[in-house]
C-alpha positions in Angstrom: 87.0 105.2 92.7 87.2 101.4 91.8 84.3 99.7 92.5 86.6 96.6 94.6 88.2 99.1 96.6 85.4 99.4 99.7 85.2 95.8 99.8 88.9 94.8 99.7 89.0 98.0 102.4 86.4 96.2 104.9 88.1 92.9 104.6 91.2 94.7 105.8 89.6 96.7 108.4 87.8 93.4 109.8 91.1 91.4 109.9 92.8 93.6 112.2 89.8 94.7 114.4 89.1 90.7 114.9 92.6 89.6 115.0 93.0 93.0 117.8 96.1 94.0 115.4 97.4 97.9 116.2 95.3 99.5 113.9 98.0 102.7 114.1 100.7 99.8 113.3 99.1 98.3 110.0 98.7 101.8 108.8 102.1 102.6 109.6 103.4 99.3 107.4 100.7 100.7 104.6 102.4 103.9 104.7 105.8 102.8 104.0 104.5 100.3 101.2 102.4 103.2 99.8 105.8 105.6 99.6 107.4 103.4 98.0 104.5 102.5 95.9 104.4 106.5 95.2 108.1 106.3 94.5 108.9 103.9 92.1 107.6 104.2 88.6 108.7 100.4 88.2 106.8 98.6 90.8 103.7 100.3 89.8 104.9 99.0 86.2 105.6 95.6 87.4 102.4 95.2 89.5 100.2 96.5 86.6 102.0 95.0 83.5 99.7 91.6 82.8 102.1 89.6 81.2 104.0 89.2 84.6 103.4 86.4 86.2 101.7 86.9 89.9 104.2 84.6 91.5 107.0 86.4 90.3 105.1 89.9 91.4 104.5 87.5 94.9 108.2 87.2 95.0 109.1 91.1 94.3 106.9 91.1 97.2 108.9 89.0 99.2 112.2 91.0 98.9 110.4 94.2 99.7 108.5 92.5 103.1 111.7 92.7 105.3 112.7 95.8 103.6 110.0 97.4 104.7 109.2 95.8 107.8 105.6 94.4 106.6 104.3 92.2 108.8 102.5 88.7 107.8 99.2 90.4 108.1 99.5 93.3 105.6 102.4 91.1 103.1 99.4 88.8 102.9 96.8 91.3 102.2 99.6 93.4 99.4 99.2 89.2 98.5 95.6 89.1 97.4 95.7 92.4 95.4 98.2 91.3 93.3 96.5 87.9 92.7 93.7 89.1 92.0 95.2 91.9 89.8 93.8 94.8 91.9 97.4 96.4 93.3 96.7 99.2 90.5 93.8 100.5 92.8 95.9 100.3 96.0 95.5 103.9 96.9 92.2 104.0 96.6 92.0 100.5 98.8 94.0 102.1 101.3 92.1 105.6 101.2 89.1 103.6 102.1 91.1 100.9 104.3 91.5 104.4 106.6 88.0 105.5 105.9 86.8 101.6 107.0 88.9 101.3 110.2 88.2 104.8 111.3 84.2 104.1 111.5 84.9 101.0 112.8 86.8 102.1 115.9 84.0 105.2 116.1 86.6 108.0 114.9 85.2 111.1 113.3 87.2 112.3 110.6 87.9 116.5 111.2 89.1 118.9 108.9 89.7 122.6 110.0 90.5 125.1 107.8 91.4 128.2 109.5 92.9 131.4 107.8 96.3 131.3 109.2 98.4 128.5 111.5 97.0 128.1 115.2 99.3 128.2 118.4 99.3 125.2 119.6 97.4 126.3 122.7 94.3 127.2 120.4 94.3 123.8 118.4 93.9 122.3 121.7 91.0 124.7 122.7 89.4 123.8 119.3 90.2 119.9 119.3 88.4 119.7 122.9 85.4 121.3 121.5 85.2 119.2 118.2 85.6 116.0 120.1 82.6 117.5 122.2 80.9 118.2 119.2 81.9 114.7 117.4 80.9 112.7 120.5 84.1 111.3 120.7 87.3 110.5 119.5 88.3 112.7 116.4 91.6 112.1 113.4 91.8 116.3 112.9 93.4 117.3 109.7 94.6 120.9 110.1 95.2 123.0 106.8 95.7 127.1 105.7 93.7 128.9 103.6 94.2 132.7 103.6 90.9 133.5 101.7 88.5 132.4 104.8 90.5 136.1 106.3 89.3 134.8 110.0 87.3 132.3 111.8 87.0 128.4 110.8 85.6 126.0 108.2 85.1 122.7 110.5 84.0 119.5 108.5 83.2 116.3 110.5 82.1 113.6 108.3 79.7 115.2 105.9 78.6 118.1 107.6 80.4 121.7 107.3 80.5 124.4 110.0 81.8 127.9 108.4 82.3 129.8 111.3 84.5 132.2 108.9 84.7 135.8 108.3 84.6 135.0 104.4 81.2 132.9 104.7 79.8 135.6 107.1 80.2 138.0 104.6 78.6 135.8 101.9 75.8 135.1 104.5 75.3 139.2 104.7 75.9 139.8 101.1 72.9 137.4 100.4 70.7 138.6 102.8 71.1 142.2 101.5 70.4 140.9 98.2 67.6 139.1 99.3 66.1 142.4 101.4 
């Protein structure tokens, strides 16, 4: 990770908590900038090659504002990276911008893992719990993997719960090796 990208993140997250932006709308207009970011081979080029000049990069900028519906706040902020030559770490400033504005706002980042897709009536079951859990509002990433064979890996933050059949069975396998 780039060492500037917690603290241009912060900034970020600070504008739009004290200016009471819609946190869900700035990440929205990051999103779109970030596809296209993701898309074009060229303005990755353009942002990164030195030899352009930042106002000409401030005025590619410009075009692509109202193209993509950026709003002052966030054209201003895309503003500083590029003046300050920092647009090739923009990923990683807007991995932690979402990191940032998350702990801000006191939402626990979940990730369940669970061996096959759950009915939407049990990912509501679950979610309640975890927010119980969490102590609050929750951002729940769901994902698939097969291996686990039942059960679910829950992370919140840093901390893992393996409630699944795979890590029971490691649980007993050590514990019989141990005995």
């Amino acid at each position: 990770m780039a060492v500037y990208a917690g603290r241009y993140a912060r900034a970020l997250a600070e504008i739009v908590t004290d200016s009471k932006l819609d946190p869900g709308a700035v990440d929205a207009e990051l999103a779109g900038f970030a596809a296209a970011w993701d898309e074009s081979p060229e303005l990755r080029e353009v942002f990164a090659d030195p030899s352009i000049a930042g106002g000409r990069k401030i005025a590619i900028l410009d075009k692509l504002t109202p193209k993509l519906g950026l709003s002052k706040t966030v054209r201003n902020f895309l503003a500083v990276l590029t003046n300050h030559e920092r647009m090739e770490g923009f990923p990683e400033v807007l991995a932690e911008y979402r990191r940032e504005i998350r702990s801000m706002l006191g939402i626990a980042q979940v990730e369940f893992t669970t061996a096959r897709v759950l009915p939407d009536e049990e990912r509501q079951t679950v979610l309640e719990r975890v927010r119980a859990l969490a102590g609050g509002e929750i951002d729940a990433k769901f994902t698939e993997d097969p291996s686990l064979l039942g059960g679910v890996l829950l992370r919140i933050g840093s901390t893992i719960y393996d409630g699944s059949v795979r890590g029971r069975l490691e649980q007993l396998k050590e514990k019989l090796a141990t005995s």
